[in-house]
C-alpha positions in Angstrom: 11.5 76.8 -53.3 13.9 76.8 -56.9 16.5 76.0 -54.4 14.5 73.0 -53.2 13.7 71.8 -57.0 17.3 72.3 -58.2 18.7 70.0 -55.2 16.2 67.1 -56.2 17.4 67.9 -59.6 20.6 67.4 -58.8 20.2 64.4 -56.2 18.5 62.3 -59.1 21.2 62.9 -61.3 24.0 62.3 -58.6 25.3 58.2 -59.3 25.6 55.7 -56.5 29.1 55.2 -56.2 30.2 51.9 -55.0 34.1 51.5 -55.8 35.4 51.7 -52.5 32.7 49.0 -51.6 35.6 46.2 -51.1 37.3 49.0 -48.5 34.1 49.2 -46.7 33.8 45.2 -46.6 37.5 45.1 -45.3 36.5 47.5 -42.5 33.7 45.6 -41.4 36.0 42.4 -41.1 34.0 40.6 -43.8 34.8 38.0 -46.0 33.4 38.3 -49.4 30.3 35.5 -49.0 29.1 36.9 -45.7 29.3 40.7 -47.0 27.7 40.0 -49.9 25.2 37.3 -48.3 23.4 40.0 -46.9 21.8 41.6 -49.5 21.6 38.4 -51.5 24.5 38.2 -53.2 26.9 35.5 -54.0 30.9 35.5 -53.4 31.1 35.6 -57.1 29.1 38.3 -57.6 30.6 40.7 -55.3 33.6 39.6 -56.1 32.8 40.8 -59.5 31.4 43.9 -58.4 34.4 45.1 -56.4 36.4 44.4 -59.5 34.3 47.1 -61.2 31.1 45.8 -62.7 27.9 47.3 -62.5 26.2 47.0 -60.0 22.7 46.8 -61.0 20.6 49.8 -59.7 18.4 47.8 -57.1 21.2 46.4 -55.6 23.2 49.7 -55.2 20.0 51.0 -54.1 20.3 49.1 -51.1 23.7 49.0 -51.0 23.3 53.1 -50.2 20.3 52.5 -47.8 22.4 50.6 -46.0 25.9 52.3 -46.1 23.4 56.1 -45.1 21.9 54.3 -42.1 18.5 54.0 -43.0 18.1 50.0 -42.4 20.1 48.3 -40.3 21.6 44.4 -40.3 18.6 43.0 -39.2 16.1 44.4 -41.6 18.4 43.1 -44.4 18.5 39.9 -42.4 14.8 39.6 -42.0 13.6 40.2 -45.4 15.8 36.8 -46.3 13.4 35.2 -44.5 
């Protein structure tokens, strides 16, 4: 059961890291507009954020979702609509 609380512990405290988020737009054969047009995005704004800016916390929230599996294209396609 400690073992349990420290791994939440340390799961909250672990940051989303998105700096190889450009490499995993490259491998998916995106440009920077349709990458980042999925979770609402503009180029711009991606663009910024694979040059190193925050990425706010909802967005790398989803980001993460995303990237682990737990929603797929079309539920980030369907909540645009």
């Amino acid at each position: 059961m400690i073992v349990h609380k420290q791994e939440t512990a340390m799961a909250r405290k672990k940051k989303l890291d998105f700096s190889d988020i450009a490499t995993d737009r490259k491998k998916e054969n995106l440009n920077q507009k349709d990458f980042w047009a999925r979770y609402g995005v503009t180029q711009s704004g991606g663009s910024r954020y694979e040059s190193g800016r925050n990425i706010p916390k909802p967005l790398a929230i989803l980001l993460w979702l995303h990237r682990s599996g737990k929603i797929a294209d079309k539920d980030l396609s369907d909540a645009q609509k």
